[in-house]
C-alpha positions in Angstrom: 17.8 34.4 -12.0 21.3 33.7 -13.0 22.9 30.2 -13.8 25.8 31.5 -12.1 27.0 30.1 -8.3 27.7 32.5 -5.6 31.1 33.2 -4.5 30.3 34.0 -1.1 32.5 32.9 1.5 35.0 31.6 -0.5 37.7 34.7 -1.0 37.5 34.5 -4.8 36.7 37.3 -7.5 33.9 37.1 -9.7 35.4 35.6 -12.3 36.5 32.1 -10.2 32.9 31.4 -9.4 32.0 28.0 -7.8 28.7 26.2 -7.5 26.7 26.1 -4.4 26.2 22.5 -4.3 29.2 19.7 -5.7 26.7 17.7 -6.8 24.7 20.6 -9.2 26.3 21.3 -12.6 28.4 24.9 -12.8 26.8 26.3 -16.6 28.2 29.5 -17.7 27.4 28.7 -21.7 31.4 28.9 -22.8 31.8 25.4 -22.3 29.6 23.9 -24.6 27.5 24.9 -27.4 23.9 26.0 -26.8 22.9 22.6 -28.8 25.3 20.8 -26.6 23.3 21.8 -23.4 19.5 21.3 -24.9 20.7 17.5 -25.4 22.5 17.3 -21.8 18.8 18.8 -20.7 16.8 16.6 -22.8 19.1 13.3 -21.7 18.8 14.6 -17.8 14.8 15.0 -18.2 15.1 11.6 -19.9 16.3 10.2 -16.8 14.4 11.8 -14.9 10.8 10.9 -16.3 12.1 7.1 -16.4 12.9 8.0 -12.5 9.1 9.2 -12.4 7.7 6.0 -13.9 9.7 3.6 -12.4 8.4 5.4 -8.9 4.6 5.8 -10.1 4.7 1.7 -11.0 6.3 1.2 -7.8 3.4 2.9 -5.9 1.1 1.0 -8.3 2.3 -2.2 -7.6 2.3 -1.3 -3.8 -1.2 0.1 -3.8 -2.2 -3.4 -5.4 -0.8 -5.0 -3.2 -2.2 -3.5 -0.2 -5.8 -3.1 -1.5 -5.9 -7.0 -1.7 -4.5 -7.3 2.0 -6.7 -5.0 3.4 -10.0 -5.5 1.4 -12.9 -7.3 3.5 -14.1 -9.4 1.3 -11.5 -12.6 0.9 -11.7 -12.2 4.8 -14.9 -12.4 5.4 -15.2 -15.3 2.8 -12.3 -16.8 4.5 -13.9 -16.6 8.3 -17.3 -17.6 7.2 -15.3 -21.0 5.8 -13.8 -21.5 8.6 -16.9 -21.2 10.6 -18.6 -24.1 8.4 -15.3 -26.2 8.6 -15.6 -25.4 12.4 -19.5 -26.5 12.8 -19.2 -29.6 10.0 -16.6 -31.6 12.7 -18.4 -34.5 13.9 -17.7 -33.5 17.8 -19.8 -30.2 17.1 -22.2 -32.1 15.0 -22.5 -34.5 18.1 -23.3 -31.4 20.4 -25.2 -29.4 18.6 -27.8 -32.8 18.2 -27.8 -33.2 21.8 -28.3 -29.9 22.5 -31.6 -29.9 19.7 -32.8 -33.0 21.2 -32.7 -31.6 24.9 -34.3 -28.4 23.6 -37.4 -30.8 22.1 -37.9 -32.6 25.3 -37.8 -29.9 27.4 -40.4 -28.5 25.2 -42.8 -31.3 25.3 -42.7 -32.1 29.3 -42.9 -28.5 29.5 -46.1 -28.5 27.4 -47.5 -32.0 29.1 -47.0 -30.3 32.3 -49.4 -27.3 31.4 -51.6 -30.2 29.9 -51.8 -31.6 33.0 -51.8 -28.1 34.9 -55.2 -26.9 32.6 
């Protein structure tokens, strides 16, 4: 593999090499020292590990997030208090006492009636 770019395309002799991409460093060792370059590496893979961890806390923080939004147990805490705030109001209080006391009677002309009936 050579550090070298290729000169395709571009009309110039070997020795006026250019890199493939603008943004990718051209390295041909007689620019700088080989002690010059292990520090540019070690600063670049400096930067780029802090990259890393800033990107793994990001998906921490995210992940966190969304396993409190989407875990089932503050919701179904939160629906079954709304279900007793919901059957605690005095109108559904009111109903469901009528309702018990309609069932009861039922009951007992229903069981008079067999009484009567046997």
């Amino acid at each position: 593999m050579s550090t070298q770019g290729s000169d395709r395309g571009t009309g110039r002799g070997r020795g006026d090499v250019v890199p493939l991409d603008p943004q990718r460093p051209y390295v041909d060792g007689s620019a700088a020292t080989p002690e010059q370059l292990r520090a540019e590496v070690g600063r670049l893979t400096e930067e780029h590990v802090e990259r890393v961890e800033e990107a793994r806390d990001d998906l921490a923080a995210t992940l966190a997030e969304l396993s409190t939004r989407l875990d089932p147990r503050p919701r179904v805490q939160e629906l079954g208090q709304r279900a007793v705030a919901a059957v605690t109001r005095p109108a559904v209080l009111g109903s469901a006492g009528a309702l018990a006391a309609l069932v009861v009677l039922r009951r007992r002309r229903r069981a008079r009636a067999t009484d009567q009936l046997g």
